[in-house]
C-alpha positions in Angstrom: 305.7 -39.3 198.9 306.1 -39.5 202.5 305.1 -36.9 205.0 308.6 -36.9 206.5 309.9 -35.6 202.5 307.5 -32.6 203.1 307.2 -31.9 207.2 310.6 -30.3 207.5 311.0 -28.2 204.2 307.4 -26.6 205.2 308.8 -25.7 208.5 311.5 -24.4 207.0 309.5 -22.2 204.5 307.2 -21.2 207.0 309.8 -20.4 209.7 311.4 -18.0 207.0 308.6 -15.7 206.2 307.6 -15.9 210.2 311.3 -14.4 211.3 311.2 -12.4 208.5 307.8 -10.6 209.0 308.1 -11.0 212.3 311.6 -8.9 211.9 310.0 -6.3 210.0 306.7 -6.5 212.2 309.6 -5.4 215.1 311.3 -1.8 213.0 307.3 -1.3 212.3 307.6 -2.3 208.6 303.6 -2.8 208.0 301.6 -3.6 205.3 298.6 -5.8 205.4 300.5 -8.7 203.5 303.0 -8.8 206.2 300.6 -8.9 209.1 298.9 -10.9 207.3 301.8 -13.5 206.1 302.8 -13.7 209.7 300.0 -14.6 211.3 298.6 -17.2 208.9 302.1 -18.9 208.2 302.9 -18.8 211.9 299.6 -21.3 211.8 301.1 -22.8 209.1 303.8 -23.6 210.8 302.6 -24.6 214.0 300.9 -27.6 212.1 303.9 -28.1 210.2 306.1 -28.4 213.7 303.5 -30.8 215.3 303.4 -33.1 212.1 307.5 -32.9 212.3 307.1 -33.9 216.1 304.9 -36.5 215.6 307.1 -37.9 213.1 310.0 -37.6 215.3 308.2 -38.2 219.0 311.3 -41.2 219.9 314.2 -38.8 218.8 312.4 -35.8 220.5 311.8 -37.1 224.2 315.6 -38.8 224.1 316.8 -35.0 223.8 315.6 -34.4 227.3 318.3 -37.1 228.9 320.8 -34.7 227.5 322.0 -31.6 229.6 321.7 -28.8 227.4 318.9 -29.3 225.4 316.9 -30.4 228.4 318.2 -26.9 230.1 317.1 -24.8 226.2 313.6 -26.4 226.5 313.1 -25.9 230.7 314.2 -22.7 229.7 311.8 -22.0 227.0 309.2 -23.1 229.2 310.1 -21.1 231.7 309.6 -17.9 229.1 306.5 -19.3 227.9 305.4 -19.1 231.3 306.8 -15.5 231.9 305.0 -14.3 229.2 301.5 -14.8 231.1 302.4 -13.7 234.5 301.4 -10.3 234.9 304.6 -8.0 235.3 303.7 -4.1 236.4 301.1 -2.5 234.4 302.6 -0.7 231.1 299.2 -0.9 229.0 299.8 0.8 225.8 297.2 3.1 224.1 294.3 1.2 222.2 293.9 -1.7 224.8 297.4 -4.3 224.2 298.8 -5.1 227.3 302.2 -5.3 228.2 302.5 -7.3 231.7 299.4 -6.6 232.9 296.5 -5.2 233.5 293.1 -5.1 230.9 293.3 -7.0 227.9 292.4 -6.5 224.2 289.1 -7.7 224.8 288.3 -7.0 228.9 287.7 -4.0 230.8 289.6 -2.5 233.3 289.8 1.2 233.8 293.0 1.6 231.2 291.3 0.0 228.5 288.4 2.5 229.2 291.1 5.6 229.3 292.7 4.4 226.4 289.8 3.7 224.6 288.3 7.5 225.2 291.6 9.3 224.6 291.3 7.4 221.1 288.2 8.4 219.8 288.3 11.9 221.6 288.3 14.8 219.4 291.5 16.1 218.6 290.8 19.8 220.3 289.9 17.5 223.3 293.8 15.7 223.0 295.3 19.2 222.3 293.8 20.7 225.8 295.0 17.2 227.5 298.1 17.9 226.4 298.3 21.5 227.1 299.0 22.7 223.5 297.2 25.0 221.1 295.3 23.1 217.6 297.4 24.6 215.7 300.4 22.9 217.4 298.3 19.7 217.2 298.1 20.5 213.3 301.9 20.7 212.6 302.7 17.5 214.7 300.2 15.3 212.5 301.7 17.1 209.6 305.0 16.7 210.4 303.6 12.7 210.9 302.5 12.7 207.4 298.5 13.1 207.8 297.2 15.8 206.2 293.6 17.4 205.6 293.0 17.1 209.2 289.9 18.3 211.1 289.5 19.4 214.9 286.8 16.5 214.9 288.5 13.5 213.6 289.8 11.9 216.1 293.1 9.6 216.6 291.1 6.2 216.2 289.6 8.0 212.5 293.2 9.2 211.4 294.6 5.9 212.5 291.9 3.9 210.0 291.5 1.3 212.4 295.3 0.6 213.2 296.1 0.6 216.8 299.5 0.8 216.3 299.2 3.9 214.2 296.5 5.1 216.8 298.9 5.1 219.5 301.5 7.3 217.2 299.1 9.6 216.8 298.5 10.0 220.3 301.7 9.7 221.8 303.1 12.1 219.3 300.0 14.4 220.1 300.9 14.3 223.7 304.5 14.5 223.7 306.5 17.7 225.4 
């Protein structure tokens, strides 16, 4: 058996669970064998996609004397590119950065905020956002956590999910 009988069903395969997770990763559909799927296939098929190019290198580089896939692939490019430039600062809760600004694992003063708003008490978020505990109480009820204490904290509720930190906090601190 060949590689080229294999290379192009396992990018198939692999491309299917990655748009598919990656779909459900989008509406917030998250379990840890979704996160999970689409982070390890999308390795998968990574190596599957540079096996498939290296099988096809001559039929590859002839697409860029043709027009319009040599405009898709500039254009890709150019998005790949986008996607590093720093674009405004929108830094969400927990340290991901959306254009900008601290990183996941750097400083910078938002990273810090974000950081102490997360493990601050939940009395502390209820004065921040001008509202009594008890009002802090029904919104993480009415968010589905219950048995919750003054002193936990959005990072403890959250169990270590940023994304579900950052509900907790922005639901916290909504009007």
């Amino acid at each position: 058996m060949t590689l080229r009988t294999w290379a192009t069903p396992l990018i198939t395969a692999t491309f299917v669970v990655t748009a598919v997770s990656g779909v459900m990763l989008f509406f917030h559909v998250r379990s840890s064998g979704i996160t999970f799927s689409h982070i390890w296939l999308g390795w998968a098929m990574l190596a599957a996609v540079a096996l498939h190019l290296w099988l096809n290198w001559r039929p590859f580089v002839l697409y860029f004397k043709r027009p319009i896939p040599a405009t898709i692939m500039a254009t890709g490019l150019v998005v790949l590119g986008l996607m590093f430039t720093p674009i405004g600062s929108n830094i969400g809760i927990g340290g991901e950065t959306h254009g900008g600004g601290a990183t996941a694992g750097g400083g910078g003063n938002s990273q810090k905020i974000a950081v102490a708003v997360g493990n601050a008490h939940l009395s502390t978020l209820a004065e921040l956002a001008g509202k009594s505990t008890d009002e802090v109480i029904a919104v993480l009820t009415a968010q589905g956590i219950t048995g919750v204490n003054l002193n936990d904290t959005a990072a403890s509720l959250s169990g270590g999910d940023r994304e579900r930190q950052n509900e907790i906090i922005m639901a916290v601190l909504a009007k």
